[in-house]
N, C-alpha and C positions, 0 to 999 in steps of 0.2 A: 394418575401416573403420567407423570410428563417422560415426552422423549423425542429423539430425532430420527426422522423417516429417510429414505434415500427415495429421490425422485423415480418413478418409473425407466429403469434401463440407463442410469443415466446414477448411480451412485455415489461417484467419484467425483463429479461436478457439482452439484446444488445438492444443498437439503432445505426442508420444513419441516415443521414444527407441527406435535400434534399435542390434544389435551383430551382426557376422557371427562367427559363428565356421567357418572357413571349412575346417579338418582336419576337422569334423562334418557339413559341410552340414549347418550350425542357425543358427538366429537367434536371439537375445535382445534381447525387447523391455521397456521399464521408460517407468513414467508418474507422474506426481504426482497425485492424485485432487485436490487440492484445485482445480486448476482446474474440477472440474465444480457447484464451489459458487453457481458463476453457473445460476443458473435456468431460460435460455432455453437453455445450453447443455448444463445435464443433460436437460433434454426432447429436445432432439435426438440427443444420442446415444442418450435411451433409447428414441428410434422406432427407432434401427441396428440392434439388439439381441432376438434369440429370444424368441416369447412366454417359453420355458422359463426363459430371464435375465432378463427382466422379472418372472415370478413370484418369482424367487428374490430380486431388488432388494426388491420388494414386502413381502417377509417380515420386513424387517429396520424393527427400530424408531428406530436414528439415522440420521441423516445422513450421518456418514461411512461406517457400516457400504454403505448404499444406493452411495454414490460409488464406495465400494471395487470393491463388485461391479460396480458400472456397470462402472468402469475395466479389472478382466477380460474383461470382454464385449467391451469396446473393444479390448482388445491378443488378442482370442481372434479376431475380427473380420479384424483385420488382419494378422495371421499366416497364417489361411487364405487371404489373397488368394495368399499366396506361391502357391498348391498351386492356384489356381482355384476356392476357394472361398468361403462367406461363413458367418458363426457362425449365421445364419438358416438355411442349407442342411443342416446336421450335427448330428446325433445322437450327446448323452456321454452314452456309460455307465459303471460306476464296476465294476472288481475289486473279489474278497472283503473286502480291505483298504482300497477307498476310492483306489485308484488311476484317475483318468481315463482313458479312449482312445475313440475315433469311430468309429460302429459303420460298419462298411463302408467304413475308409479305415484299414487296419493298418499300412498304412507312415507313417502322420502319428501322430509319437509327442508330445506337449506336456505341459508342468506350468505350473502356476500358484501364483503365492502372494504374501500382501501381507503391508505391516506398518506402522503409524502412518497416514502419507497416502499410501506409495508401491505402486504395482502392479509384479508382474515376469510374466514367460513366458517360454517358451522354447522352440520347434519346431526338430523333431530326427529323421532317420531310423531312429534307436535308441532304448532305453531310456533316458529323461531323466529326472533331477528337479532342483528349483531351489525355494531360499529365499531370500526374504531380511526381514530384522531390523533394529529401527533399534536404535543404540546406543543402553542407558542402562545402567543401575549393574551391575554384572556381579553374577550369583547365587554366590557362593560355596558356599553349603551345599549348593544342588543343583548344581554341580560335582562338589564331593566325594565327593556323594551316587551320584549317576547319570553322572559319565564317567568315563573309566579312570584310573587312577593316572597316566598318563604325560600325558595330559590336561590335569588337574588342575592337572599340576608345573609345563607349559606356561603355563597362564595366572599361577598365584602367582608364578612365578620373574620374572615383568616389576614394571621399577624402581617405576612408576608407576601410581596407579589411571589415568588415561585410557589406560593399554599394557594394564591389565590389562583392561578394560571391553570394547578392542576385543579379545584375544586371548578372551576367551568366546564372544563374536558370530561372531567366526569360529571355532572352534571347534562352536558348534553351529550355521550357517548351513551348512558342510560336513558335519555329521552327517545335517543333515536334510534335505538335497540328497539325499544317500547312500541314506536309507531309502525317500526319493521316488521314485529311479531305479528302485530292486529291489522296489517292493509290498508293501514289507512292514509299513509303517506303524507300529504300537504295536506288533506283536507281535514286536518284536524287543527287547530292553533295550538302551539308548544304551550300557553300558557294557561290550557285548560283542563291538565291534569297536571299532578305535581309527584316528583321525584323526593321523597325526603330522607336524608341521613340521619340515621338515628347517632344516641350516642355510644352504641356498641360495637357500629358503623354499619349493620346491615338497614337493610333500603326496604322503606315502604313505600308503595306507591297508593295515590290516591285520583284516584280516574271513573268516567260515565264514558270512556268511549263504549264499553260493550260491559257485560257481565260475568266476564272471562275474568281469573283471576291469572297474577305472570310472577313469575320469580327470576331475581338476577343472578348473573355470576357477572365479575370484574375481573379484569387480567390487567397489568404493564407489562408493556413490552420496549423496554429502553425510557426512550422519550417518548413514547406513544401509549395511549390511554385505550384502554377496548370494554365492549362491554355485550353481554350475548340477555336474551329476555326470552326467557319460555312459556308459554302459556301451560298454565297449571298451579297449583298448588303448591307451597315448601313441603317439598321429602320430611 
């Protein structure tokens, strides 16, 4: 069930977006940052938000960079309410790899991650990770380069650059879901486990990073590609 949330205290000004996914007990929530371009409304959500998200806004020298993260903060905010909590209450700390999780709340699994103006998350009682990408020219070379042959064949084999443009984005919107969920971050090479679209279009993955089995879910969101990975089994 999709639908639109009103920001904490703050209704009549910004919304996001949430999605149930309800074989995970998870949420995905997704936002536009560009609404916090208004002035009076990035001050207020940035009273919402962690001194530690406030510093981290703080660090950033654009605009959008500052939005972006506001907007995490915002969708990190509101996810914990699910749980009884608030992004003011909870302490992140990050794995050797740069994986997030809340110290002293193991069972509240989340990922984050933006791209252009849009924010995504996703709270989960599993292993989760989520990207997402706005569409623009698809990289061929670093295809080639960095995903697997079968990969590769997926995105050239479409009629069309705008088939081809999005089959990359998807393609590495599910890779890096992938390496989100499992911690492993850079230290794994993109091209040693493989992403494959079937022809029914759901996704099999063929991976030795670990012995975890993960299942996808896919979203668009305009011109932007997203993709969430849960460690587990298909419902």
């Amino acid at each position: 069930m999709k639908r639109k949330i009103p920001l904490p205290m703050m209704p009549s000004l910004a919304t996001l977006h949430k999605l149930d996914v309800e074989e995970y007990a998870a949420s995905v929530y997704w936002m536009d940052a560009r609404e916090l371009e208004k002035d009076a409304l990035f001050s207020k959500c940035y009273e919402l938000v962690s001194y530690a998200r406030r510093q981290k806004i703080d660090s950033y020298l654009f605009g959008r960079d500052k939005r972006l993260s506001l907007g995490a903060g915002i969708l990190m905010d509101q996810g914990l309410c699910a749980y009884g909590l608030r992004e003011k209450e909870v302490s992140v700390s990050y794995g050797k790899n740069g994986k997030p999780c809340l110290f002293g709340h193991p069972h509240i699994h989340f990922n984050l991650s933006h791209s252009g103006d849009r924010v995504l998350a996703v709270f989960a009682g599993r292993d989760v990770g989520c990207d997402i990408e706005k569409i623009q020219n698809a990289d061929l070379p670093l295809a080639a380069e960095f995903f697997t042959e079968g990969e590769y064949a997926y995105i050239v084999g479409k009629k069309t650059k705008k088939e081809r443009d999005e089959a990359f984005y998807r393609i590495w919107t599910l890779k890096e879901s992938f390496l989100k969920a499992t911690g492993s971050g850079l230290t794994v090479p993109l091209n040693s486990f493989e992403v494959r679209i079937l022809e029914d279009e759901k996704i099999d993955l063929c991976q030795k990073v670990n012995h975890k089995t993960y299942y996808f879910k896919e979203y668009g969101f305009e011109e932007y590609r997203g993709a969430v990975c849960f460690q587990g089994s298909r419902p």
